[in-house]
N, C-alpha and C positions, 0 to 999 in steps of 0.2 A: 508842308503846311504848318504855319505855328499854333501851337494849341493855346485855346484862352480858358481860362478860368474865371468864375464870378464869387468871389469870395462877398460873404456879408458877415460882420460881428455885429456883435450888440451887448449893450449894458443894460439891464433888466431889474430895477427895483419891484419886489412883490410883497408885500405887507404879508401880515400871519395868516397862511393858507394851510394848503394840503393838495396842492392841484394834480398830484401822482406818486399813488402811494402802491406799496407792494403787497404781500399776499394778506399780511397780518394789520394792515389799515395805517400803518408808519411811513412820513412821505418818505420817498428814496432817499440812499441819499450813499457818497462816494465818498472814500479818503486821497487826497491827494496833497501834494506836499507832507506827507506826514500829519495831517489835519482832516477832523472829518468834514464834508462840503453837502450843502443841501445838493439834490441832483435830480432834473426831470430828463426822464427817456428820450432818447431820437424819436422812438416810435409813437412817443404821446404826442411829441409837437407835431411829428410828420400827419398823422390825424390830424388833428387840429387845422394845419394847413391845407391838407385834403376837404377837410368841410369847409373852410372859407373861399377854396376856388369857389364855391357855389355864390357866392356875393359879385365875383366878377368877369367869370367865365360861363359860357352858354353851353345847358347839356351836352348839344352834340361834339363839344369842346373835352367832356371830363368822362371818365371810367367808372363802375361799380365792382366793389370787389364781393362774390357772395356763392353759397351753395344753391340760390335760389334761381340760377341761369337760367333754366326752364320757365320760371314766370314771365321771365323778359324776355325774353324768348316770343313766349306766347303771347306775348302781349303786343307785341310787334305783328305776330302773324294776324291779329286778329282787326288791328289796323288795318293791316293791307287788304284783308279778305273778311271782311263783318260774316259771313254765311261759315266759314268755317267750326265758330261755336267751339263747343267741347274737343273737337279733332286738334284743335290748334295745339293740347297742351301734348300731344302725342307726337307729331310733326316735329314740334320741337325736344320732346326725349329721343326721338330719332336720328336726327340734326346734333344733337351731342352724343349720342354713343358712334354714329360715326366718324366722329370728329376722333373717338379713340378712348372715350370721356366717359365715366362708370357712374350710371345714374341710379337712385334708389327712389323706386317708386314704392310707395306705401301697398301693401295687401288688401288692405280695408279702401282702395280707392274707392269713390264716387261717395265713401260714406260722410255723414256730417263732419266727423272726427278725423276724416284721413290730410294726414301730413301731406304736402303738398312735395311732389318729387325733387331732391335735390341729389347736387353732385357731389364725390365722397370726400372732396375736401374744397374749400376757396378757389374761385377764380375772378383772376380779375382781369376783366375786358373793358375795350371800349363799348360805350351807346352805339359808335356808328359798327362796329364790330358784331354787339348782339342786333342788329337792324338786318345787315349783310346777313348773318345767319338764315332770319328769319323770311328774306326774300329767296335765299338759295332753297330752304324746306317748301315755302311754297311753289314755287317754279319744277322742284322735283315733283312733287304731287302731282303737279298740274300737267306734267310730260310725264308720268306713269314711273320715274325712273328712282334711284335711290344713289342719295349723297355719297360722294368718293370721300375716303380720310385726307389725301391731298388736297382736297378743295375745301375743307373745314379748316384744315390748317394754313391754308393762305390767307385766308378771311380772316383767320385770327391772328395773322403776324404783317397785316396791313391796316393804316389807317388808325393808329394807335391813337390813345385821346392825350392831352398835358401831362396828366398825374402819372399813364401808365410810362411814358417816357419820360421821367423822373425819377418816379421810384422804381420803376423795373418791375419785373413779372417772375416768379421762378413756381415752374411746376416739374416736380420732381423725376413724374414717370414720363416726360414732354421736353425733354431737353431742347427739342426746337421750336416749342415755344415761347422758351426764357428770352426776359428782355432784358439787360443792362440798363441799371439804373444810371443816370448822367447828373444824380446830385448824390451828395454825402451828407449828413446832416448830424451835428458833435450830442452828446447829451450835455443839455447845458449844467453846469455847476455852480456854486457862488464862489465870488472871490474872497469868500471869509470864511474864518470856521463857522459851522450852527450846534447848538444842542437843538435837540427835539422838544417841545413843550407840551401840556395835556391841559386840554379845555373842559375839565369839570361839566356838564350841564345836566338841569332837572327839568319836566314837563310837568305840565299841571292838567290832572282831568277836568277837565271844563265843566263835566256834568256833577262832579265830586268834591267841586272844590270848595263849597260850602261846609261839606262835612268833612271832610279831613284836611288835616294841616299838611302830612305829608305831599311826598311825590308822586305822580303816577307812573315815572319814568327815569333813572338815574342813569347815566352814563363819562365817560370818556369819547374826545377824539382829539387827534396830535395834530403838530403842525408845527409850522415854523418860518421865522420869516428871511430875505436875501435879498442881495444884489449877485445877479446871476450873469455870468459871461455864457453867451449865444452864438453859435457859427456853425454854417454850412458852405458848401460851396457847391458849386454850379458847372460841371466840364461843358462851357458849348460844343464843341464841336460831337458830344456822342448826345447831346439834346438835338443835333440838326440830322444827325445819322438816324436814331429812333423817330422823329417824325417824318424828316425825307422836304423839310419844306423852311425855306430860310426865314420868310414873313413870319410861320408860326411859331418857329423857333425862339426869334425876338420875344413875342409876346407870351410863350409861357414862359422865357426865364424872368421879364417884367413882372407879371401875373406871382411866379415865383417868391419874387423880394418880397413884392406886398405883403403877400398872405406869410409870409415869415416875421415879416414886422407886424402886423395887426392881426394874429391868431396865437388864442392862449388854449392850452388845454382845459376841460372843465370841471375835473374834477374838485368836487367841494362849493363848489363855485355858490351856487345857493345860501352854504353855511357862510364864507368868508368876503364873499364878493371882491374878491382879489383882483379884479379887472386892471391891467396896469398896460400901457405902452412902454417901449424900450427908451428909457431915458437920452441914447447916443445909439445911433449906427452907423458902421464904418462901411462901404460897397466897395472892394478896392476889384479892377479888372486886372490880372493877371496873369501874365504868358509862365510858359514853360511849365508850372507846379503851382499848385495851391496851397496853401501856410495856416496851417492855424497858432492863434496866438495866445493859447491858453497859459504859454509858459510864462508871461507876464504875473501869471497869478499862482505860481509855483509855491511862493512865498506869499502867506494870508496878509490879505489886507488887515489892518485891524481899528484902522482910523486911529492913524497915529497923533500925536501934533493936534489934537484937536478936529483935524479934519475930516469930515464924514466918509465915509466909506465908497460913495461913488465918488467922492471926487478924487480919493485917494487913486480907484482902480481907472477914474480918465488918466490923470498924468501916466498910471503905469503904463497903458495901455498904447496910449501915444510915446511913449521911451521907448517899450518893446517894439515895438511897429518899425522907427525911425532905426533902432539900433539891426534888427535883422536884413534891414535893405542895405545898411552899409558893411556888416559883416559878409552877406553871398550876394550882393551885387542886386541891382534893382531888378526886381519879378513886376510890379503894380505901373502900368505902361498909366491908368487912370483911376483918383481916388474919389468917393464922392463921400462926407460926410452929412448925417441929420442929425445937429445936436443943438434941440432947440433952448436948453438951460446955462447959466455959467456955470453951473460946478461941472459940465463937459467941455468948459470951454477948450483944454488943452487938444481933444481934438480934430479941431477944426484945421490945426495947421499941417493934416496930412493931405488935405484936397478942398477941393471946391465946397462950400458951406450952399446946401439944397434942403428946400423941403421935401414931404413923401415926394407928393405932385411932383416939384423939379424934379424927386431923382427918379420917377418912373418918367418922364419925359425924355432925362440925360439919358436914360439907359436906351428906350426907344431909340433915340437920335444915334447915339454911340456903338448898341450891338450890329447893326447890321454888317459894316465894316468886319469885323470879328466872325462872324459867323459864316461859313460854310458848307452847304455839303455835299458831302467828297463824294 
């Protein structure tokens, strides 16, 4: 069987932000080429994309990741069965520790104050995942009997939602839990150097400000602005193996692009309103291996020649792109570009020029063929 790959790049202009920054409040940021590059997380975008399934895919479609199992849990039982009341949230501590799963119920239960039970670290399940749970705890109840760990863990390794078969699942002491994630996701970086910069700002007490001239409030916060190269890729074939179902396969690696193209992470976002779409995206479908092309920007752009700095990193981008299919031989069987400015115009001549809509429609139309499972 040929393996396909769904590779997407992007060119990302963001005005002076901060949209992921590290422990000490300075956005990220990486040296590469020998230069230092602004840099947001895999893990922030992949967020980011995570909350935007919510705009296009339907609960019982997407997963929750949380210590709070038990609520959902219970919340499900109490749906099913209104008369259960207060037992429900016990049914369901039940239903996870036989599952194998170390639940911490607070001492002070039933009090005002008491913590609500959680599990001793993250999981992350489907909606229809924590639903199955909580029909199998009631059903147990209701026949006198008590949940096998076999039967918790099948629930829990069927019927997975988008996100979990995407980004994968890993529980440590659950090895047969763990899902395989079937996308990769780069941290994006700029194709320029940045320094850091510091935004000075003072507040005024509103009730004070008659009588004093000063401040009520002085500070610092950093920031800096980019044009950022973006790319994940997409394995179909272990997207069709974790859901087990070829329609929905299609639709979460479509679901996929979107929310990679129109989800930003938010930090700062109030102070900067950095809000930006990706200037150019490239969707190439590729067999055999997936490529990233960061190496086009090895070497900082720096707006040479007068010319702006995205426009410098389209031509490179389009150079790199053509030069790598003719040095190992063509991988990109289909390319789709979105690049609604001229300063991207150079690459539009890797594939078909589509908007979002066409290319979520192209990709509709085109993965089926592609996908598999085995």
């Amino acid at each position: 069987m040929t393996k396909y790959y769904l590779d997407i790049h992007a060119l990302q202009t963001v005005p002076p932000s901060n949209v992921n920054r590290d422990d000490t409040g300075s956005p990220k940021t990486a040296v590469y080429g020998g230069v230092r590059r602004a840099r947001v997380s895999s893990q922030a975008w992949k967020r980011a994309i995570r909350t935007d399934f919510k705009d296009h895919l339907d609960a019982s479609e997407l997963g929750i990741r949380t210590k709070r199992l038990v609520e959902l849990v219970a919340g499900h039982l109490k749906e099913l069965s209104a008369e259960l009341g207060d037992r429900a949230e016990g049914l369901a501590v039940s239903a996870l520790e036989a599952g194998g799963f170390k639940v911490d119920v607070s001492k002070s239960r039933g009090a005002e104050d008491a913590k609500p039970p959680q599990t001793s670290y993250l999981l992350f399940v489907s909606n229809v995942q924590a639903r199955k749970l909580a029909e199998m705890a009631l059903d147990a109840d209701r026949e006198g009997t008590k949940l096998e760990k076999k039967a918790v863990k099948e629930a829990l390794n069927s019927d997975h939602s988008v996100d979990v078969a995407l980004f994968g699942r890993m529980i440590a002491d659950s090895k047969d839990l763990n899902v395989d994630a079937s996308t990769q996701v780069a941290h994006a970086i700029s194709v320029h150097a940045v320094e850091t910069e510091f935004d000075y700002f003072t507040a005024v007490d509103d009730e004070n400000a008659a009588d004093e001239s000063g401040a009520g409030m002085i500070g610092t916060v950093e920031f800096n602005s980019s044009t950022l190269y973006r790319y994940a890729t997409v394995n179909l074939q272990g997207l069709a193996a974790n859901l087990g179902d070829n329609a929905a396969s299609v639709k979460a690696a479509a679901s996929f692009v979107r929310s990679f193209i129109e989800s930003m992470p938010t930090g700062k976002q109030n102070t900067f309103a950095n809000r930006t779409l990706p200037d150019a995206v490239v969707v190439m479908l590729r067999e055999r291996m997936p490529l990233n092309l960061v190496g086009a920007f090895e070497e900082a752009v720096d707006g040479e020649n007068g010319k702006g700095r995205l426009k410098g990193a389209a031509e490179r981008l389009a150079q790199y792109a053509v030069e790598m299919e003719n040095g190992y031989g063509p991988g990109a069987v289909k390319t789709f570009v979105v690049a609604p400015t001229s300063a991207v115009e150079p690459l539009r001549a890797l594939g078909d020029s589509v908007t979002l809509d066409g290319l979520i429609e192209a990709l509709e139309a085109e993965l089926p063929e592609r996908i598999q499972v085995a």
